[in-house]
C-alpha positions in Angstrom: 109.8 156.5 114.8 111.0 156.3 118.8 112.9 152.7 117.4 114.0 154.4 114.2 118.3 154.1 114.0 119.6 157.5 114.6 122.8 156.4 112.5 123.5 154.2 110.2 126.9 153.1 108.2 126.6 154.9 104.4 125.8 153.4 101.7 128.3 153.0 98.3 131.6 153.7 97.8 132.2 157.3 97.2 135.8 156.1 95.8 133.8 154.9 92.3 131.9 158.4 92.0 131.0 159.6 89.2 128.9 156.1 89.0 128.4 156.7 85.1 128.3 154.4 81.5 131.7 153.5 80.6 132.9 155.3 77.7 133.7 153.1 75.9 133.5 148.7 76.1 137.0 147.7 75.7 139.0 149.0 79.1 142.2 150.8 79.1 144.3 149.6 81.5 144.9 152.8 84.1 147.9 150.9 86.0 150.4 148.0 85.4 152.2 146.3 87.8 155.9 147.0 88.3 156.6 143.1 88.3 155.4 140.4 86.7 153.8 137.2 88.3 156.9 135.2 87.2 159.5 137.8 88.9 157.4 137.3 91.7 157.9 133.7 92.4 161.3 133.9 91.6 162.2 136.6 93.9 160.1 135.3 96.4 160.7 131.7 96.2 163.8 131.4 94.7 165.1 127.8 93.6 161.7 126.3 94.3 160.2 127.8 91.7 163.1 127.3 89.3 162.3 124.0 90.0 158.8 124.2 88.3 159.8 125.7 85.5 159.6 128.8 86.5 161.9 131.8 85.0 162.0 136.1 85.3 161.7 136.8 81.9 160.4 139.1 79.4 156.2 139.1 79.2 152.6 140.8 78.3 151.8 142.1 81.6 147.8 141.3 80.3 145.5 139.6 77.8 142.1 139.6 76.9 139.6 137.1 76.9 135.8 136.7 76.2 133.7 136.0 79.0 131.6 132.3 78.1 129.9 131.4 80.9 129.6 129.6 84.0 130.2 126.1 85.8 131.1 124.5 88.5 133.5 121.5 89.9 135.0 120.1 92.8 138.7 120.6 93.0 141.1 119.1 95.8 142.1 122.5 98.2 145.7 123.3 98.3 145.2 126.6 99.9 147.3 126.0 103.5 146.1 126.4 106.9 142.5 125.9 106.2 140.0 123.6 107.5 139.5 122.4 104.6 142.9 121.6 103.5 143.3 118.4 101.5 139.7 117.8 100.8 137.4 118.4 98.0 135.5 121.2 97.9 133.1 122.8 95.6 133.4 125.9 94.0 131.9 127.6 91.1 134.2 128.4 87.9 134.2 131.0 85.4 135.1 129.9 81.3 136.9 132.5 79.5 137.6 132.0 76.1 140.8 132.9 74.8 141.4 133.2 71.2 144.9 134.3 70.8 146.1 137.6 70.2 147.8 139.4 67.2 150.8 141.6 68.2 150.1 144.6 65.4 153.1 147.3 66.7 155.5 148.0 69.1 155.3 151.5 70.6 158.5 152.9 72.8 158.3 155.5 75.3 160.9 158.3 76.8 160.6 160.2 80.1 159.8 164.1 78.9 161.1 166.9 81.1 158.1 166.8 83.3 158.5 163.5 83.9 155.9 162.0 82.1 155.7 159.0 79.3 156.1 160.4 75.8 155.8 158.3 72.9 158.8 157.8 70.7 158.2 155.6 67.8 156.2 152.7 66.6 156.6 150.0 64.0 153.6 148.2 62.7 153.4 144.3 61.1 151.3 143.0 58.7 149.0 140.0 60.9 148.1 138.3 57.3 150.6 135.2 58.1 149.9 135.5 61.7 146.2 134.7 62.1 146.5 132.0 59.0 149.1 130.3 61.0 147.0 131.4 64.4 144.3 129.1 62.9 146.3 126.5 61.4 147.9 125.5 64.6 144.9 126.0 67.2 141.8 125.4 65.5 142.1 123.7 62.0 141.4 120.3 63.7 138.3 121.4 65.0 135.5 120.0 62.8 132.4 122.2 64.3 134.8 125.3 63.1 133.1 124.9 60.1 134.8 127.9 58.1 138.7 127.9 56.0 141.9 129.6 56.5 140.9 132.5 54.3 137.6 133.3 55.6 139.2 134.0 59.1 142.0 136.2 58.0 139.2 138.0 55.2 137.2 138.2 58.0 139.5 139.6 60.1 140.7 142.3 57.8 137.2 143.0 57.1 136.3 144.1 60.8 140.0 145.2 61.6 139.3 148.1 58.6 136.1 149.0 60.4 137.6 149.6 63.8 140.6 151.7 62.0 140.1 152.3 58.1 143.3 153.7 58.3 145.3 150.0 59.0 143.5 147.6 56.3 142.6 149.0 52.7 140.1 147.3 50.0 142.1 145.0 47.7 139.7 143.6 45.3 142.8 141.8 43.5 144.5 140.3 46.6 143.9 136.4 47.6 142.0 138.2 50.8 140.1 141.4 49.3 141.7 143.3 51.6 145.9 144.6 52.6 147.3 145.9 55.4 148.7 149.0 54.6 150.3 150.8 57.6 153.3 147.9 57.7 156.6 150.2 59.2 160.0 150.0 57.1 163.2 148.3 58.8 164.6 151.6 59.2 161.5 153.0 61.0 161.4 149.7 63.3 165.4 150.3 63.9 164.6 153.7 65.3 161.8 153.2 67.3 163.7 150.3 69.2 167.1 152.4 69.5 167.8 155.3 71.8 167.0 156.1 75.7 163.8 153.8 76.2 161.8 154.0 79.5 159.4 151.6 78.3 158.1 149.7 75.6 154.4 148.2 75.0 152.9 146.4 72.2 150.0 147.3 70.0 147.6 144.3 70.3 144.6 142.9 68.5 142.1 140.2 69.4 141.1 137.7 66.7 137.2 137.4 67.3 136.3 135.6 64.8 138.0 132.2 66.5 135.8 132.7 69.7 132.6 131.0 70.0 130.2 134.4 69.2 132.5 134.5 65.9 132.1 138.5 65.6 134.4 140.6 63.2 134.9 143.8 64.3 138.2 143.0 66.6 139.6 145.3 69.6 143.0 147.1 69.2 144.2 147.4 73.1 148.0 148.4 74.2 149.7 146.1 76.8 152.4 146.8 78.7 156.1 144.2 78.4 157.2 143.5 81.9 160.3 141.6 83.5 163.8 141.5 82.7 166.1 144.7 81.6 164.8 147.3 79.3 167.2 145.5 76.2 165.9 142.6 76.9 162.3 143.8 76.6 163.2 145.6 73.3 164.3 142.1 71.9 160.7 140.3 73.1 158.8 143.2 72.0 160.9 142.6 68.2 160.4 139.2 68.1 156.6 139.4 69.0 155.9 141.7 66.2 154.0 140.4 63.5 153.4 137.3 65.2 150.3 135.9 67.7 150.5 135.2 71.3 148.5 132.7 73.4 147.5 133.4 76.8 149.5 130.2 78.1 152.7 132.3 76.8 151.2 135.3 79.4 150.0 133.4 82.3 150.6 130.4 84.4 148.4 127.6 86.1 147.5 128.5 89.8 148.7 132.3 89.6 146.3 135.2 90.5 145.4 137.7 88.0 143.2 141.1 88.2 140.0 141.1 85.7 139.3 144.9 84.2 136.3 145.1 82.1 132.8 146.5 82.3 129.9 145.5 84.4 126.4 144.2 83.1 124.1 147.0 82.8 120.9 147.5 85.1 120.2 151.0 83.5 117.9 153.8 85.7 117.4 152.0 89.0 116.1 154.3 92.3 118.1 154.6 95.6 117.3 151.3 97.2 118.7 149.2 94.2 121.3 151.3 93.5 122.9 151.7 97.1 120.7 149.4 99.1 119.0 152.0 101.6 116.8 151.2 103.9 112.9 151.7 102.9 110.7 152.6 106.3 107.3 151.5 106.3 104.2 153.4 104.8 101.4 154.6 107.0 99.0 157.5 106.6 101.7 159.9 108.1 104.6 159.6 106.2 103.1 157.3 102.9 104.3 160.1 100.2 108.0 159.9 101.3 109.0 156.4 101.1 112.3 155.4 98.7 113.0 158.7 99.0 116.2 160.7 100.6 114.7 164.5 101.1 117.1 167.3 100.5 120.2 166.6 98.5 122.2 169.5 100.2 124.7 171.4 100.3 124.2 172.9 97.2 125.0 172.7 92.9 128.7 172.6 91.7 129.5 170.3 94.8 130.0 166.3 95.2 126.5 164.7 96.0 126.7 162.3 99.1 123.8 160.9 99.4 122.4 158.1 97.8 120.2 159.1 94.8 118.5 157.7 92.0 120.5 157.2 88.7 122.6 154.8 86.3 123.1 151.5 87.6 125.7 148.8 85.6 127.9 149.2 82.9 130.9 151.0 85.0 134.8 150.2 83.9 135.4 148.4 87.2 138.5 145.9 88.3 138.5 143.0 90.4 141.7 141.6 92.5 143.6 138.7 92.3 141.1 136.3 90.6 143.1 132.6 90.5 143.4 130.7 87.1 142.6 127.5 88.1 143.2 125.4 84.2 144.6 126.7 81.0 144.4 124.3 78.3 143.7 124.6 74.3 140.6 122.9 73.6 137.5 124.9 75.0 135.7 122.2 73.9 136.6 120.0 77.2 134.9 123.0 79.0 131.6 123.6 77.4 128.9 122.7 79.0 125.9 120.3 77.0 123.9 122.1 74.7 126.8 125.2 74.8 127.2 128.0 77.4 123.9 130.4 77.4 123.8 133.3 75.3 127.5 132.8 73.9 128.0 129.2 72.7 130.4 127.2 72.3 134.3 127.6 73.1 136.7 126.2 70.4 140.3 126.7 71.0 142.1 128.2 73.8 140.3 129.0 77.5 141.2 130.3 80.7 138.9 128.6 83.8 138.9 131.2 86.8 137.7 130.4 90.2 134.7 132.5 91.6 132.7 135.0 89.3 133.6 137.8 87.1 131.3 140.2 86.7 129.5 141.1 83.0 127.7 140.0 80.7 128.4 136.4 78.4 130.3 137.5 75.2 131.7 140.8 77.5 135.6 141.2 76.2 138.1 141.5 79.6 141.2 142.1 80.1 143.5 140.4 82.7 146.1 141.6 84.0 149.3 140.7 86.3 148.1 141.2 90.0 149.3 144.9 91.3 148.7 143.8 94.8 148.9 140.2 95.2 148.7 138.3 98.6 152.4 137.7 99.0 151.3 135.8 102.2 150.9 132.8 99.4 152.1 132.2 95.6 151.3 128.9 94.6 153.5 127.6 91.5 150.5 125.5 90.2 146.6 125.0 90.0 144.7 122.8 91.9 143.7 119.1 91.2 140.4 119.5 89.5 138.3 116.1 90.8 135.2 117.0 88.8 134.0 119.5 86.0 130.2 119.5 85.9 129.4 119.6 82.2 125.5 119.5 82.3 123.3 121.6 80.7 122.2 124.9 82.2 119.4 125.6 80.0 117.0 124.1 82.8 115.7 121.2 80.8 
């Protein structure tokens, strides 16, 4: 071994240790941004984004999406100071479909006397009327839909009672079979919005059965309202409740947006997989120790170091400042021939992102309002998109 590397750089992040299963598919979001993309611009850039359309106001700091499938197109740069500049360029493209989103509650928050958030009161809304009128609006003219106003919302109820039996009771008598039974009084919603509030978040919950894998069982996540003063929040947050939201109301064309979900799954994979170590040859000599570290060292009860065999995939893991590059309501423009692989079709509202995203098709993701965007450059829209390759990817 006299041309063997005495050092070597190491291998994996120790920052993502314990490199476990996630506990649990839909994320929680750890961290939120202290402004919004829209308070960005306008601080920023000031009357040119005005301009556009652009105003600091009240918003869902995130939104989740399902995860389609892939593409590709050629879109005209507008990044500056590039060599590239001006021209067409290809790049790959990621389909989210985005079905929108039911606003269930409103939670507030006080600062306790160690300082920490400490919930104050909620209010909860019946979503009946919402995801009828959800449905009316985005997806009733869409003939391969194939399924009425009062499947979705039975449907809906159906897998919103098995995520929380507690929300959604049986109704046998009711138009829907079931009723939403934890709606808050005007009193309780009055005191929940009133007082010393340090921050105010909505209780959210995805409508499935509108996305292209049409499953039931939806996810209840909490997102954050940022921009604008607290009262002004408060208001939003009141005249959100009981309603839906679309991601266009969330997010802009062209801005950049952090992806939180979890990874594909590899399950038990050895040390040169899982870290990408290198594997010396095999000769008589040393044949029983290849893919193989030797002694773990120092000893049990401490952080292990070295690169060993274990899980691989499925980690809660987030990815920075991923740009939207089209927003539009009718998926259908988007899906490739023949549907994406393994989820299908998209219907209603999608969300094209430039680049990859990791996870599997039909994985639920949040985005998210960058927390450390590149203030070096905030465009106000997306790019000009000269081709969208809409060709089958099933290889025939």
């Amino acid at each position: 071994m006299g041309h063997r590397k005495l050092h070597a750089p190491r291998h994996g992040s120790l920052g993502v240790r314990p490199r476990k299963r996630a506990e649990e598919l839909t994320p929680r979001v750890k961290r939120w941004p202290e402004k919004s993309w829209f308070d960005i611009l306008v601080e920023r850039l000031g009357n040119e984004a005005t301009s556009q359309g652009v105003v600091a106001r009240p918003v869902l700091l995130g939104f989740p999406v399902y995860k389609a499938g892939m593409t590709h197109a050629i879109i005209v740069e507008d990044r500056p100071n590039t060599p590239v500049t001006g021209k067409e360029v290809f790049t790959p493209v990621t389909i989210l479909d985005a079905p929108p989103i039911v606003v269930l509650g409103v939670r507030t928050y006080i600062i306790d006397e160690e300082g920490y958030l400490k919930t104050k009161g909620e209010a909860w809304r019946s979503p009946h009327d919402a995801v009828a009128k959800a449905f009316e609006e985005l997806y009733a003219g869409i003939p391969l839909m194939g399924i009425s106003v009062k499947d979705v919302v039975r449907k809906y109820l159906h897998g919103l009672r098995k995520v929380n039996h507690g929300l959604v009771k049986p109704e046998p008598s009711s138009e829907y079979g079931f009723k939403f039974v934890a709606e808050s009084s005007e009193s309780e919603l009055r005191d929940a919005l009133s007082g010393e509030i340090a921050d105010v978040r909505v209780i959210a919950s995805t409508i499935p059965v509108l996305s292209g894998i049409g499953k039931k069982k939806p996810e209840i996540i909490e997102l954050k309202i940022g921009g604008g003063s607290i009262d002004e929040r408060l208001k939003y947050a009141e005249g959100i409740l009981g309603g839906y939201v679309k991601a266009s109301d969330v997010f802009m064309e062209g801005q950049f947006v952090d992806v939180i979900g979890v990874t594909k799954g590899k399950g038990f994979q050895g040390v040169v997989k899982r870290f990408g170590v290198k594997e010396l040859p095999r000769w008589h000599k040393h044949r029983k120790g290849s893919r193989k570290i030797g002694a773990r060292s120092p000893g049990f009860g401490t952080m292990s170091e070295p690169p060993q065999a274990g899980q691989m995939g499925f980690h809660r893991r987030t990815e920075y400042n991923k740009r939207i590059l089209k927003m539009g309501l009718n998926g259908l423009e988007t899906t490739i021939e023949g549907g994406f692989l393994h989820y299908g079709l998209v219907y209603g509202p999608y969300i094209m992102l430039k680049g990859t995203v990791f996870g599997p098709a039909k994985r639920m993701l949040i985005l998210r309002h960058p927390i450390r965007p590149n203030l070096r450059w905030l465009p106000l829209s997306g790019p000009k998109i000269a081709y969208l390759s809409l060709e089958s990817k099933q290889g025939i």
